[in-house]
PyMOL Python script that loads the backbone (N, CA, C, O; Angstrom):
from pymol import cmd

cmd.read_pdbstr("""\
ATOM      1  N   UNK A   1       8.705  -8.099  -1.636  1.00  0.00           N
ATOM      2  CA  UNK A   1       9.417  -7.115  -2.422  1.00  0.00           C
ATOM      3  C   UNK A   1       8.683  -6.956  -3.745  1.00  0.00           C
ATOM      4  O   UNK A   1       8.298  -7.866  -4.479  1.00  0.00           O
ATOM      5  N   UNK A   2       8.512  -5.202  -3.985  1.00  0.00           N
ATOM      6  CA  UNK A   2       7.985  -5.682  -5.551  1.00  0.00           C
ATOM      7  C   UNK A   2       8.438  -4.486  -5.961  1.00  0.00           C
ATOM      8  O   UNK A   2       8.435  -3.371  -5.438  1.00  0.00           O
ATOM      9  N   UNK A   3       8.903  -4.985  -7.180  1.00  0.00           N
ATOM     10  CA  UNK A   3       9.658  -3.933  -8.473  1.00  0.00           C
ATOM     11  C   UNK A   3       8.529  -3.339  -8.973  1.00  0.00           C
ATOM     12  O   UNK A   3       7.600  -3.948  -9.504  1.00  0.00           O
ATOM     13  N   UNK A   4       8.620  -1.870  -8.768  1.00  0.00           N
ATOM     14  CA  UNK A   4       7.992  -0.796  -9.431  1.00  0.00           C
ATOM     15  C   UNK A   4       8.440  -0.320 -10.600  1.00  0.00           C
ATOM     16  O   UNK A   4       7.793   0.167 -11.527  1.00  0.00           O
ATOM     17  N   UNK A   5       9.905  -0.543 -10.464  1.00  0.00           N
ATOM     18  CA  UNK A   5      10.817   0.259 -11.706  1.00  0.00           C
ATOM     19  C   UNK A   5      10.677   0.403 -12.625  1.00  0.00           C
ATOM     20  O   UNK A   5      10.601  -0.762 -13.017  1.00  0.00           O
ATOM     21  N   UNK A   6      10.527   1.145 -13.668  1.00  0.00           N
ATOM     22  CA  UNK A   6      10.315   0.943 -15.333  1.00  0.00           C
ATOM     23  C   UNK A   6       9.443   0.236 -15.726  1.00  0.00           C
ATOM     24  O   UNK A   6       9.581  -0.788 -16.396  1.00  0.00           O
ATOM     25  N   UNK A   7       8.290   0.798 -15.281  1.00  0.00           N
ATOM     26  CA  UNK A   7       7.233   0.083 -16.004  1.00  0.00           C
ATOM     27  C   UNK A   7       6.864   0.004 -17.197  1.00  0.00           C
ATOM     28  O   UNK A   7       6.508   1.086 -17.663  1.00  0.00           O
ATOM     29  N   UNK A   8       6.806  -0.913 -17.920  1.00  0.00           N
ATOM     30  CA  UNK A   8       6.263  -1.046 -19.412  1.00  0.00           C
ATOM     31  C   UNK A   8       5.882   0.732 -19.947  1.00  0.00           C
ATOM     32  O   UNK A   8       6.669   1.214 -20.762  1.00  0.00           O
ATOM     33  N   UNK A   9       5.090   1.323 -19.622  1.00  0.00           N
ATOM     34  CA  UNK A   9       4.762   2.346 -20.511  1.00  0.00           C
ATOM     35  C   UNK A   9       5.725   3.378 -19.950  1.00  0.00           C
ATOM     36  O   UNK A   9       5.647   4.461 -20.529  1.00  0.00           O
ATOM     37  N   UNK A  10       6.643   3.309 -18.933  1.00  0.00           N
ATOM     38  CA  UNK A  10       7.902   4.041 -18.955  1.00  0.00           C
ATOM     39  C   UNK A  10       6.880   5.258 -17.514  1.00  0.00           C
ATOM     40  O   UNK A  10       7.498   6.029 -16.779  1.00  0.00           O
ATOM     41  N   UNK A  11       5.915   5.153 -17.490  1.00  0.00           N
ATOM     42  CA  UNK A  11       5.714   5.871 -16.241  1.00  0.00           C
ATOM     43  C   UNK A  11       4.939   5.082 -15.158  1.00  0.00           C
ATOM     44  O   UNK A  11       4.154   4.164 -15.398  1.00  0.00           O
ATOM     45  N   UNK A  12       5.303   5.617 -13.788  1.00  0.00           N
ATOM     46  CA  UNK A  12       4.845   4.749 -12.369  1.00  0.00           C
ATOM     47  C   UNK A  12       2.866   5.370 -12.564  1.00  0.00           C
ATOM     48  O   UNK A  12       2.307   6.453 -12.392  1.00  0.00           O
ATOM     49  N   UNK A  13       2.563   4.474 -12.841  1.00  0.00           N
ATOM     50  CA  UNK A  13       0.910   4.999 -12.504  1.00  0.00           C
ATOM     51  C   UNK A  13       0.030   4.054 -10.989  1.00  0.00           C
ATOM     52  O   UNK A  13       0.590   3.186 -10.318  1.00  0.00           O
ATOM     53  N   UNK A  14      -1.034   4.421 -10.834  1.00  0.00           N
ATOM     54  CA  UNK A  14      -1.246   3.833  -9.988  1.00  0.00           C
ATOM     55  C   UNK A  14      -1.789   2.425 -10.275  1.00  0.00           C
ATOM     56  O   UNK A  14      -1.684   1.547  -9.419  1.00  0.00           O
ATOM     57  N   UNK A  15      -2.413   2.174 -11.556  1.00  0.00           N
ATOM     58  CA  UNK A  15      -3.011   1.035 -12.093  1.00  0.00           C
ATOM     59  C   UNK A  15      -1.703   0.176 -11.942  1.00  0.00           C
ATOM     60  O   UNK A  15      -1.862  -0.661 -11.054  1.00  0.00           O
ATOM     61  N   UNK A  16      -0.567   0.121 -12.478  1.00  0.00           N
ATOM     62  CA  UNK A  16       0.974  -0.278 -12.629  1.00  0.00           C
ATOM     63  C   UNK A  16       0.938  -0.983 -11.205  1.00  0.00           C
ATOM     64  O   UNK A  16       0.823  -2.197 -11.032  1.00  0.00           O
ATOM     65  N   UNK A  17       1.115   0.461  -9.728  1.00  0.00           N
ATOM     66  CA  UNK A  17       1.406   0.068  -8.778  1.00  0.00           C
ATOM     67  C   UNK A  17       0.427  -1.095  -7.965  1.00  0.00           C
ATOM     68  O   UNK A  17       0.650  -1.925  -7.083  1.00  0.00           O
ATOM     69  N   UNK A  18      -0.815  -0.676  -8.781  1.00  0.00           N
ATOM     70  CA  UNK A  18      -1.956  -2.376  -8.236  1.00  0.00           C
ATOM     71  C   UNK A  18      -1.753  -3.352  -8.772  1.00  0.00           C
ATOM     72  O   UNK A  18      -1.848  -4.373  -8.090  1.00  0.00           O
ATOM     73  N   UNK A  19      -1.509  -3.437  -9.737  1.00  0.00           N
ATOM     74  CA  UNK A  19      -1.205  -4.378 -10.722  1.00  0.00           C
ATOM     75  C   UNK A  19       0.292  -5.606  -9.994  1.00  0.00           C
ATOM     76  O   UNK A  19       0.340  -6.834  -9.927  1.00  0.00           O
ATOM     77  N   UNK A  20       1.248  -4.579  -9.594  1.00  0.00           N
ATOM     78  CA  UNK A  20       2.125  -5.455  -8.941  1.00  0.00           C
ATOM     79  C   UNK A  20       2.388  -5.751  -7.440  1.00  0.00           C
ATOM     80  O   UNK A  20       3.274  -6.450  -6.948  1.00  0.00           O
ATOM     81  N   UNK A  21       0.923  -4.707  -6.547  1.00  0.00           N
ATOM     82  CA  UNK A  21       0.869  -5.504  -5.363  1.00  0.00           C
ATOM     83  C   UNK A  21       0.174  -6.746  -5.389  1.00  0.00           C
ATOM     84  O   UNK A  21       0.485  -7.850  -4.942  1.00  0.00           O
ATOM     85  N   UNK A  22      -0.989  -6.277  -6.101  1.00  0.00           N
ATOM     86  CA  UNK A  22      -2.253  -7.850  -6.199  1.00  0.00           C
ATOM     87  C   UNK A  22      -1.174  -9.195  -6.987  1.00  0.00           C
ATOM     88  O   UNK A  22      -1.668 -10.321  -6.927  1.00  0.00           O
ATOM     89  N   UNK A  23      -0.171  -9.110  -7.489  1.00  0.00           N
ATOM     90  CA  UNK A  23       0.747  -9.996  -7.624  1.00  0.00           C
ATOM     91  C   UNK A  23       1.461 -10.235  -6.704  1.00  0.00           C
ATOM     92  O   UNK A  23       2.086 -11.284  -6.856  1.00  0.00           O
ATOM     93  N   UNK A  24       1.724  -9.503  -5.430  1.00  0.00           N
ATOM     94  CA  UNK A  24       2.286 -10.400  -4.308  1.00  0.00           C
ATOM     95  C   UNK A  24       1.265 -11.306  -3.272  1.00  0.00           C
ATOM     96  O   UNK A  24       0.070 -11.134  -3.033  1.00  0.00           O
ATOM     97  N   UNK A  25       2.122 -12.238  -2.805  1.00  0.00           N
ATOM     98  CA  UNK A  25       1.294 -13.223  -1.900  1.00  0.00           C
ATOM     99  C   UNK A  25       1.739 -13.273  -0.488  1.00  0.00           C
ATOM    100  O   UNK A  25       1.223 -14.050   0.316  1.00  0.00           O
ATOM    101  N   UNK A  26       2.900 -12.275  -0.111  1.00  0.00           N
ATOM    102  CA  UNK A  26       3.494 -12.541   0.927  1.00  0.00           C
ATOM    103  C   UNK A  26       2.540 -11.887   2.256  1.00  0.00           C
ATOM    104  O   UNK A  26       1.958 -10.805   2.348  1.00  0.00           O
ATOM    105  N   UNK A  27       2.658 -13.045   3.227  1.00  0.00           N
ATOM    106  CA  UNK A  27       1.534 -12.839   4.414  1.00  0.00           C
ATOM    107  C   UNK A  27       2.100 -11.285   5.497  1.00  0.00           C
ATOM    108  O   UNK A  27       1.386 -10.485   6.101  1.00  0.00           O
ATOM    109  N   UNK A  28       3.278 -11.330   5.410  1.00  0.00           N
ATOM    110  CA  UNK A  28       3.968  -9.885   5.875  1.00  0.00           C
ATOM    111  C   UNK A  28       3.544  -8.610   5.589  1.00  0.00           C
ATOM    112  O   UNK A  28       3.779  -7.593   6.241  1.00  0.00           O
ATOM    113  N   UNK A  29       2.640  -8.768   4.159  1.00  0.00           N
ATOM    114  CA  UNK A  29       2.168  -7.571   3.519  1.00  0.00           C
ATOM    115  C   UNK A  29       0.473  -7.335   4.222  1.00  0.00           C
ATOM    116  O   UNK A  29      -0.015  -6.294   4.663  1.00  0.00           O
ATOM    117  N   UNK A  30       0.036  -8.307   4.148  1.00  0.00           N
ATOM    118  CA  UNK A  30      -1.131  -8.364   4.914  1.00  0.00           C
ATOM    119  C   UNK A  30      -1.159  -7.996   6.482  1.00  0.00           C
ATOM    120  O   UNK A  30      -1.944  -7.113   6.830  1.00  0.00           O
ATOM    121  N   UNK A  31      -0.427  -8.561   7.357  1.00  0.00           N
ATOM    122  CA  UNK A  31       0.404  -7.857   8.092  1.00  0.00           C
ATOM    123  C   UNK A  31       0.419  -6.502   8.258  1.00  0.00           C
ATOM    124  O   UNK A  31      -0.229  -6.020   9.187  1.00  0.00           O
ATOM    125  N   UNK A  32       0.904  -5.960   7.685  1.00  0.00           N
ATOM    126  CA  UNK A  32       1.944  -4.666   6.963  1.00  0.00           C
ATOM    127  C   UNK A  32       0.457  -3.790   6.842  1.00  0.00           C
ATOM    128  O   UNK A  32       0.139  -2.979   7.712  1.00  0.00           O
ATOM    129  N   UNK A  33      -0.513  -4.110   5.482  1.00  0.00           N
ATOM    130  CA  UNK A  33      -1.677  -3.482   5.521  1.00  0.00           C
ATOM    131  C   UNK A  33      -2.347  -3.369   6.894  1.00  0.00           C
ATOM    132  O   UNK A  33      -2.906  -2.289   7.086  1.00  0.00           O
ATOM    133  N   UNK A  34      -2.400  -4.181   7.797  1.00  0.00           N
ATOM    134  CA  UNK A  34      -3.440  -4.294   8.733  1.00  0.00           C
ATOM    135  C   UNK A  34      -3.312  -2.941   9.747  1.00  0.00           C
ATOM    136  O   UNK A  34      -4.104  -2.109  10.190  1.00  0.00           O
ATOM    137  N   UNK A  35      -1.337  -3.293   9.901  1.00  0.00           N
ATOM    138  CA  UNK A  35      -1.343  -2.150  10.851  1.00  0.00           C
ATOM    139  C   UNK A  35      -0.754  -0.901  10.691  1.00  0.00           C
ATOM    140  O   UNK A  35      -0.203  -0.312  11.622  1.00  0.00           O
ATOM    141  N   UNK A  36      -0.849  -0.426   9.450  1.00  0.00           N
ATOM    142  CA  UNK A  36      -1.081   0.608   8.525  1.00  0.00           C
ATOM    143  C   UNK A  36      -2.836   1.229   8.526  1.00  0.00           C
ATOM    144  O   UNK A  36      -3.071   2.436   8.563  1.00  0.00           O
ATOM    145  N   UNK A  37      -3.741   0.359   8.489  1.00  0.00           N
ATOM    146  CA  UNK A  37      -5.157   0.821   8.909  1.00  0.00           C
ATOM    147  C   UNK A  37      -5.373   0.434  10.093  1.00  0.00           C
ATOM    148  O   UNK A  37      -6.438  -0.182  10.101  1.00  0.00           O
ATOM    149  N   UNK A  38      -4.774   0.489  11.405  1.00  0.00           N
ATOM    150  CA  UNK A  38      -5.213   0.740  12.523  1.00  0.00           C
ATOM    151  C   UNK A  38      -4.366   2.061  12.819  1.00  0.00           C
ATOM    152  O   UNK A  38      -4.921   2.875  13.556  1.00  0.00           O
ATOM    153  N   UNK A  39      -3.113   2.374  12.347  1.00  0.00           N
ATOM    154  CA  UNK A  39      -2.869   3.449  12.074  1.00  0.00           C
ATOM    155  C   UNK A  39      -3.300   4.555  11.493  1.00  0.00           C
ATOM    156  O   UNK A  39      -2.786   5.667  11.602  1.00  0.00           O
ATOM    157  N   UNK A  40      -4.085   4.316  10.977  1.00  0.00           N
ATOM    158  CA  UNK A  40      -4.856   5.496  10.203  1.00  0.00           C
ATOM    159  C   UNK A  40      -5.883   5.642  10.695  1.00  0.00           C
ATOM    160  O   UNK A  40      -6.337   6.780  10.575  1.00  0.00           O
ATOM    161  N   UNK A  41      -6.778   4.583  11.500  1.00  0.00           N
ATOM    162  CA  UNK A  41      -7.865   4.300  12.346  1.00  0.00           C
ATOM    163  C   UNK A  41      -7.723   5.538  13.933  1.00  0.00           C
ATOM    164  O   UNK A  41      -8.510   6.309  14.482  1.00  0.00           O
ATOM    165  N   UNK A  42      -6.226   5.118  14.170  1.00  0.00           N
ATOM    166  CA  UNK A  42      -5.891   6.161  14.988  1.00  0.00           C
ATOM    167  C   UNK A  42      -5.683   7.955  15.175  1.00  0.00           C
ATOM    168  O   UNK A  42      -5.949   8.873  15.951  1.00  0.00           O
ATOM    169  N   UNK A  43      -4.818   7.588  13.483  1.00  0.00           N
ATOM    170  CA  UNK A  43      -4.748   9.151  13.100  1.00  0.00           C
ATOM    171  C   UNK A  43      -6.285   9.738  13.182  1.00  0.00           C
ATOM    172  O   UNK A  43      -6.303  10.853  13.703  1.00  0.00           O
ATOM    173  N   UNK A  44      -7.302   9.351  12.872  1.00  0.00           N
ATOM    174  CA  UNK A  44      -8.579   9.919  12.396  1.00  0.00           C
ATOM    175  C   UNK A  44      -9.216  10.664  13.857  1.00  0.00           C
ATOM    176  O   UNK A  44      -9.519  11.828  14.119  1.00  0.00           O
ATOM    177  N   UNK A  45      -9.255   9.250  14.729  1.00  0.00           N
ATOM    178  CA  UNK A  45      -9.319   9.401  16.133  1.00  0.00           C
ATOM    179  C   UNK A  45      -8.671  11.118  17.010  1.00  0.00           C
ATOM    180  O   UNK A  45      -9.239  11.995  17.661  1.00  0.00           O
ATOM    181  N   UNK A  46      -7.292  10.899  16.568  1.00  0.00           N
ATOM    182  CA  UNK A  46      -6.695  11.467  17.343  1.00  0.00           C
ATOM    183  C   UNK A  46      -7.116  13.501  16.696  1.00  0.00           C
ATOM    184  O   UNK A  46      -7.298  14.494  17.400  1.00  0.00           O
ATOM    185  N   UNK A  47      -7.124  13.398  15.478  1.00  0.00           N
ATOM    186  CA  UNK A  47      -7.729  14.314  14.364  1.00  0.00           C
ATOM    187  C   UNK A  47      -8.636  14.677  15.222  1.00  0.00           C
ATOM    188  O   UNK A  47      -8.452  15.678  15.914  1.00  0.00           O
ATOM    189  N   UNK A  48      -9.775  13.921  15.325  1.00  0.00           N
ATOM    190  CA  UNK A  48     -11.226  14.409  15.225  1.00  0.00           C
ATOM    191  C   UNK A  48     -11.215  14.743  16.845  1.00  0.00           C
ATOM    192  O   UNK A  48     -12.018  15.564  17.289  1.00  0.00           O
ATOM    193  N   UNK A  49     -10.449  14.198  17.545  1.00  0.00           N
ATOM    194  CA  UNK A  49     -10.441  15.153  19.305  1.00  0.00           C
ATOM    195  C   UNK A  49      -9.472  16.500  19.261  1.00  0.00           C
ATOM    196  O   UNK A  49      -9.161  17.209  20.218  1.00  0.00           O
ATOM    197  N   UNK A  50      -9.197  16.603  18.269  1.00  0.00           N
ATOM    198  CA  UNK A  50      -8.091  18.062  18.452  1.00  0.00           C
ATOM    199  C   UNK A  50      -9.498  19.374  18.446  1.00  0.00           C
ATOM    200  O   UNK A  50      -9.228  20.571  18.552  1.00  0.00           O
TER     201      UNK A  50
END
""", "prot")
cmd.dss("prot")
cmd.show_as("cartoon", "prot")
cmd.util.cbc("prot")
cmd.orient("prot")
């Protein structure tokens, strides 16, 4: 879980949003990334035969 909310300078930026994934450690997220880019591995696939 990670709190995005109210970030210090009062807006969501993307530096903000790296800032508080590279602060998580949970192995679910790694996980989570992996098959998120085989998903996208696919989308590209499926793209490039249309």
């Amino acid at each position: 879980l990670v709190d995005i909310l109210s970030p210090p300078t009062g807006k969501l930026s993307l530096f903000n949003l790296y800032v508080a994934l590279s602060r998580t450690h949970d192995p679910m997220l790694l996980v989570e990334d992996d098959r998120l880019e085989d998903l996208n591995k696919q989308t590209m696939r499926w793209w490039r035969e249309m």
